[in-house]
N, C-alpha and C positions, 0 to 999 in steps of 0.2 A: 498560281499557288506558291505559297513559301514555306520555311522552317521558322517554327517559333519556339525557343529554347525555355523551359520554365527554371529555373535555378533552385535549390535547397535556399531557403531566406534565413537572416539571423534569427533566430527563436529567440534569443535571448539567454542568461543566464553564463553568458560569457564561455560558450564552450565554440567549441572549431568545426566538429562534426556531429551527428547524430546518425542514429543507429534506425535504417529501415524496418519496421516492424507487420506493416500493412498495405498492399494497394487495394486501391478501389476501382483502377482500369486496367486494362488491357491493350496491346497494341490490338487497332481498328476501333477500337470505342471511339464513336462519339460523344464528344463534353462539350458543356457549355461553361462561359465564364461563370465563376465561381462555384462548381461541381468540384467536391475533395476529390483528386486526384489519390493521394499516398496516408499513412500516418509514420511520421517518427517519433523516436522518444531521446530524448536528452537525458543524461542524468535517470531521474525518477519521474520524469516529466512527459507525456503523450503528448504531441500539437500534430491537428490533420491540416493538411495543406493544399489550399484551394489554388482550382485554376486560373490565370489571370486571362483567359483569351478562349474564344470558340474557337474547334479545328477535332481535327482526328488524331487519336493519339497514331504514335511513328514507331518508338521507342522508350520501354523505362531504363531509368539510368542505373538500373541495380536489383540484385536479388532482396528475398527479405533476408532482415543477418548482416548484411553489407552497409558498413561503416562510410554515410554520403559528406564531405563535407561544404562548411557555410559556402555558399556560390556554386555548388556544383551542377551538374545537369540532375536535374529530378526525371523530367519526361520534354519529349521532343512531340510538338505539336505538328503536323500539315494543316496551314491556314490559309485564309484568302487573303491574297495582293501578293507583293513582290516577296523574294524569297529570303533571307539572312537578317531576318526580320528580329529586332536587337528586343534582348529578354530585360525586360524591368529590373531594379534595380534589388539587389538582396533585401535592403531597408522597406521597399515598398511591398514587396511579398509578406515582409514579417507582418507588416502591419494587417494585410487579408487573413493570417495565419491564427492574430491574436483573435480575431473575430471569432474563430470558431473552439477558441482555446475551453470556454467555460463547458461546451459540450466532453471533453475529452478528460480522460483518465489515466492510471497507469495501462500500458498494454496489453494486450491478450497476444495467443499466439494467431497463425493466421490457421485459416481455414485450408486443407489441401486439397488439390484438385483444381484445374481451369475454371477460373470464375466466368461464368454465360455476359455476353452482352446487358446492358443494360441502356433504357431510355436516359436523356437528361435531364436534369429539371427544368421544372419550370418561373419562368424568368416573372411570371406578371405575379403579385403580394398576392398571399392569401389563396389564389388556386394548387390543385393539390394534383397530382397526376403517379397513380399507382406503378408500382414498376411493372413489366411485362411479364407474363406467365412461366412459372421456372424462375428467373431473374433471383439474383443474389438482394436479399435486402440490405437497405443504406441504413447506415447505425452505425453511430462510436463505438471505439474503441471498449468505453466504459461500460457500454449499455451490450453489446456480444458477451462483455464479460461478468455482467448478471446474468445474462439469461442462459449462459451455461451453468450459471451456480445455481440458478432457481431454474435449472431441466426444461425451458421453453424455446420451442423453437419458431425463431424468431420469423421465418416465412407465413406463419397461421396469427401473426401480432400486426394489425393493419395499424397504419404509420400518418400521423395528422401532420409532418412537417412537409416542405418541400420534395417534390419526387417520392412522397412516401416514405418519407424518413422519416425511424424509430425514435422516439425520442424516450429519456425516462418515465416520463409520465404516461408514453403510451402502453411502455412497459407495466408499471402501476396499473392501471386499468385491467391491461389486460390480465394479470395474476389478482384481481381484487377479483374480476367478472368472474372465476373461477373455469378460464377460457384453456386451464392447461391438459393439454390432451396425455392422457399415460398409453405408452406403446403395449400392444399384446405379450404374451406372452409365448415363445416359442419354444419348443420343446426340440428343433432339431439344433445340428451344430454350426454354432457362430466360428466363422471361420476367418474371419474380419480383421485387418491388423490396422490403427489408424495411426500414421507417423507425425506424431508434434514434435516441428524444429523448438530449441531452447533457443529463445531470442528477447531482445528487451529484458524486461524486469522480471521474468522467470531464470533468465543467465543471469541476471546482474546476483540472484540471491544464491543459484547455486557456486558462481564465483567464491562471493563472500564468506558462504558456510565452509566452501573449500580449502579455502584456505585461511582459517578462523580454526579448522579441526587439524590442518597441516601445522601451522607453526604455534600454536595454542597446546602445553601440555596440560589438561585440565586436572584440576580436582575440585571433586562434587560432596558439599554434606549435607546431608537431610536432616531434618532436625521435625520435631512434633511440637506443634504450640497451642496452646487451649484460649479457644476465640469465642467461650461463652461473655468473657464481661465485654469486649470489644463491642460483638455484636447486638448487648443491650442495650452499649454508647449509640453506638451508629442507628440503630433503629430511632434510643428517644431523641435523638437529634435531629433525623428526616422528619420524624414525628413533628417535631415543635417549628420548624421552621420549613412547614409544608409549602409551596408555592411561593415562597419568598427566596429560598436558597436553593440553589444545586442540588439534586441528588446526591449524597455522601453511598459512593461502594468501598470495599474495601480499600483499593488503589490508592486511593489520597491516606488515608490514617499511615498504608504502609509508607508511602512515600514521605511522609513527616516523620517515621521512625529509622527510613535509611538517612535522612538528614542530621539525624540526632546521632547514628551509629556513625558515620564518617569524621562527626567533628573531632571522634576519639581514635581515628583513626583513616585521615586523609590518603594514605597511601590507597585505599579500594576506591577512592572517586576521583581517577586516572586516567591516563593512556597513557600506551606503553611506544615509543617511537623504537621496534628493534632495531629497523636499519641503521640506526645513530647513536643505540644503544642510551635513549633519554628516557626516563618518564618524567609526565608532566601533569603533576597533583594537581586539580583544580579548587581554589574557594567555593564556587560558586556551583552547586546541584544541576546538572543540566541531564535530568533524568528521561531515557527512551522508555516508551513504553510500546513492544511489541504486539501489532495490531493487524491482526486477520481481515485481509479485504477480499473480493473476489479476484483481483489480478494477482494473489501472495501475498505475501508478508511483510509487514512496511514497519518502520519504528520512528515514530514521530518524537520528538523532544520535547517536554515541559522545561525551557530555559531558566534557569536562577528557582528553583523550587524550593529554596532555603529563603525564599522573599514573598514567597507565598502564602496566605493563610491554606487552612483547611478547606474551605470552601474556592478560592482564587485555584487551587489546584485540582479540585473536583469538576468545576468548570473550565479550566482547561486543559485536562487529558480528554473529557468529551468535545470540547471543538475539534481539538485535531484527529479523534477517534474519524469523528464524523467526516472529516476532509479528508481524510486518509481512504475511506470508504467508497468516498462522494466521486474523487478525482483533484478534488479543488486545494489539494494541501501544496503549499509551497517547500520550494527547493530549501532555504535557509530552516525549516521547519522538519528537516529529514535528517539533521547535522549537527555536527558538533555534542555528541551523547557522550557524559564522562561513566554514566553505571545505568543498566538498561535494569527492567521489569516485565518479563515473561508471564502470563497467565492465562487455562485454556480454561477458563470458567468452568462452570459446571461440567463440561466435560473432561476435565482435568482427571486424571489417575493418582494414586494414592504416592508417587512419585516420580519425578522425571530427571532428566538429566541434563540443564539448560548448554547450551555452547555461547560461548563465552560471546560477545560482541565486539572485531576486533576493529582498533585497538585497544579498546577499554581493556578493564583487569577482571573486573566482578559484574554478572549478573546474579537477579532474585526470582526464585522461581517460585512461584503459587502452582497448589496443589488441591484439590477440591477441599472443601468442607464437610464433615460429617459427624454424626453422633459414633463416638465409641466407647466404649467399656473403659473407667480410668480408676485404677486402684490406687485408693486415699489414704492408704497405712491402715485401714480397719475393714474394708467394702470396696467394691468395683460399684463407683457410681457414672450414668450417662451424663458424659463432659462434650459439646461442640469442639472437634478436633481438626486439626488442616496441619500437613506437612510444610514446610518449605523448602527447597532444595535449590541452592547456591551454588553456583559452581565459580570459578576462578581460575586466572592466568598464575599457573606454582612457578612459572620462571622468577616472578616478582613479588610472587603473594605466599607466604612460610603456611603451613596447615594450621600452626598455633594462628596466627594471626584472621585465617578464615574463619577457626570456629569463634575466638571472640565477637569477631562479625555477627556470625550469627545467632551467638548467645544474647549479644545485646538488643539486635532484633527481638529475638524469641521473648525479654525482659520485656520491654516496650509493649510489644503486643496485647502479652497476657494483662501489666499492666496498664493500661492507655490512659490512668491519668497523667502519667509522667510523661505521653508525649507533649502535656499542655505547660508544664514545672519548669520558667524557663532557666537557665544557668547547673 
C-alpha cells in the first residue's frame, strides 16, 4: 500500500489559490477515479475536483473556508502498490477539473454535520447505482443551491447520473412531477439552531457590501416618473416585432437613457480609485445589472452598452441574466462595471435605498410600478407611476450634480421618444 497525494490543479483564471467551499469525502471513504472529491471557488467561479486514482481517502487538506493554493495537497489517498506514489501534475488535474466545470455553479454553503459514507460510482457508461440508504446525495454545487431555493429535499429526488447523481434536469422533473413533499405542521417548540459558516460567494458579497457602506458616504434621491407613454412604446414594440426580436423590459429603454444622461455628464460613469486618490471616467457604458440567483447576488456587465441597439442590449442583459442563474457566466463577464442597475421587479417597494457598487460612483435603482392618483392642475387623474431611487459616492458626486442625473433620467423616461433623437 502507498500514499497518493492529489494536488489543488490550476483552474484557471490566473489566480494562485482558491477558496474551499465543499467536500464530497471524508477520511475512510472509499473513491473511485474520477469520484468529486471537494468543490472550490475562485473568484466568482465554482470547479468540483475529481479524483485521479482509486484508494481510501487518509486525510483532507483543509477546512471548508480555508484558502488551498494552486499545487497544494487537496486529499491524501492510501492506494495499491508502492508507497510515495508521485501526484500528477497541477496541468493535468485541471484538465479532469474542466470536465466537470459545465455541471457547477457559484457556491452554496456546506451542509453541517459528518457527512455518512458513501458508495463510489460506477466505472462501466450508462449503469446507474443508487447511493446507500441515509447516504448524502451527489449533486453540484448549483443544483443544492436550487433545491434550497425551491424547498426540495434533495434525498426524495432520485438521480439519473452516475452513482445517482442529481443532476438539473433531474431536479426539473422532479418539481415539474409535483414530487415536493411540504413538512407538517408543528405546534410544539422548535428549538433548533442551524449554523451556516459565510464562505465563498456568500463572504465575497458580504465583504463587498462591507465595505462599499464603510468607505462609501452615500446620498440617495428618489424621484417619481410617469411610465404610461414608455409603457405603450414597449408594449407596441414587443407587439410588432413578436418572435423576431428580444423581449424589450424595461432594463434596456433605461439603459439607453443612463447612456444619453452620462454623455452630459461623464463624471457618474466612473470609478473612483481612493487609494491613489484617481477617478477614472470611462467613454464607454459598461453597465452591471444586479441579478438575483440562488447562490446571491451577482452583477453581470452589459460591455460598451452605448454600442448597442435597443434590442442588442435586451438580448444581452438576458444571456448573462441566464448565466448568471445557470452557473455558466464567465469571470471577464462579472467585471469591469463603470454604473450598476439594481431592480427587485415586482417585488420592489415604493422605495429603496441602493448601495453604491464599489468602486463605481452611481447606482439606478428601480422601484415597482403602479397606478397612482396624479394631480393635472384641474383633477387627480390615474397616471402609471414608478420611483427611482439613485443613490451616489458624495465624496466625488456634488448633490446638484445627482439630481441632474436624475432629472434627466426622469426627462428621457417620461419622454422615450428622445431616447431615439440622436445628437
Amino acid at each position: 500500500m502507498g500514499v497518493f497525494e492529489i494536488r489543488l490543479p490550476d483552474v484557471g483564471e490566473g489566480v494562485a489559490e482558491a477558496e474551499l467551499i465543499e467536500w464530497h469525502v471524508k477520511p475512510g471513504d472509499v473513491v473511485r477515479e474520477d469520484d468529486i472529491l471537494a468543490a472550490v471557488m475562485t473568484d466568482k467561479v465554482a470547479v468540483e475536483v475529481p479524483s485521479s486514482a482509486d484508494g481510501t481517502v487518509l486525510e483532507l487538506g483543509g477546512e471548508i473556508g480555508a484558502m488551498i493554493p494552486v499545487g497544494g495537497v487537496l486529499v491524501r489517498l492510501e492506494v495499491e502498490g508502492a508507497g510515495n506514489a508521485a501526484a500528477p501534475a497541477p496541468e493535468a488535474e485541471a484538465e479532469q477539473a474542466a470536465e466537470t466545470a459545465p455541471e457547477t455553479g457559484p457556491e452554496t454553503q456546506p451542509e453541517t454535520g459528518p457527512e455518512p459514507a458513501r458508495e463510489p460510482a460506477a466505472k462501466k457508461p450508462g449503469r446507474r447505482m443508487p447511493p446507500p440508504e441515509g447516504a448524502r446525495p451527489l449533486a453540484a454545487p448549483s443544483v443544492r443551491a436550487r433545491a434550497r431555493a425551491e424547498g426540495v429535499n434533495l434525498r426524495q429526488v432520485p438521480g439519473s447520473g452516475p452513482a445517482g447523481r442529481i443532476s438539473h434536469e433531474d431536479l426539473d422533473n422532479w418539481i415539474a412531477s409535483g414530487g415536493i413533499k411540504q413538512g407538517g405542521v408543528t405546534r410544539g417548540r422548535n428549538t433548533g439552531v442551524e449554523e451556516i459558516r459565510v464562505v465563498g460567494m456568500r463572504r465575497k458579497i458580504a465583504e463587498k457590501m462591507a465595505q462599499a457602506k464603510r468607505q462609501i458616504p452615500h446620498i440617495t434621491i428618489v424621484e417619481e416618473v410617469e411610465m404610461g407613454a414608455l409603457e405603450d412604446l414597449r408594449a407596441a414594440l414587443n407587439k410588432k416585432h413578436e418572435g423576431s426580436r428580444p423581449k424589450l423590459t424595461l432594463l434596456p429603454f433605461l439603459l439607453r437613457a443612463i447612456v444619453e444622461a452620462v454623455r452630459e455628464q461623464p463624471g457618474l460613469n466612473a470609478r473612483f480609485d481612493d487609494e491613489d486618490g484617481v477617478i477614472h471616467r470611462h467613454g464607454g457604458v459598461h453597465a452591471g445589472i444586479a441579478t438575483q440567483t440562488g447562490q446571491g447576488l451577482t452583477v453581470p456587465v452589459v460591455h460598451h452598452a452605448e454600442a448597442g441597439s435597443l434590442w442588442d442590449n435586451a438580448a444581452e442583459i438576458q444571456r448573462l441574466a441566464e448565466a448568471a442563474r445557470d452557473g455558466s457566466i464567465k469571470r471577464e463577464e462579472l467585471s469591469g462595471g463603470t454604473i450598476t442597475i439594481t431592480s427587485l421587479g415586482p417585488l420592489g417597494a415604493i422605495a429603496t435605498t441602493p448601495i453604491v457598487n464599489y468602486p463605481e460612483v452611481a447606482i439606478v435603482g428601480v422601484n415597482k410600478m403602479q397606478i397612482r392618483p396624479v394631480w393635472d392642475g384641474q383633477q387627480f387623474r390615474p397616471r402609471k407611476m414608478m420611483n427611482l431611487s439613485c443613490s451616489f459616492d458624495h465624496r466625488v458626486v456634488d448633490g446638484w450634480d445627482a439630481a441632474v442625473f436624475v432629472q434627466k433620467l426622469k426627462s428621457l423616461l417620461e419622454t422615450p421618444a428622445m431616447l431615439f433623437v440622436e445628437g
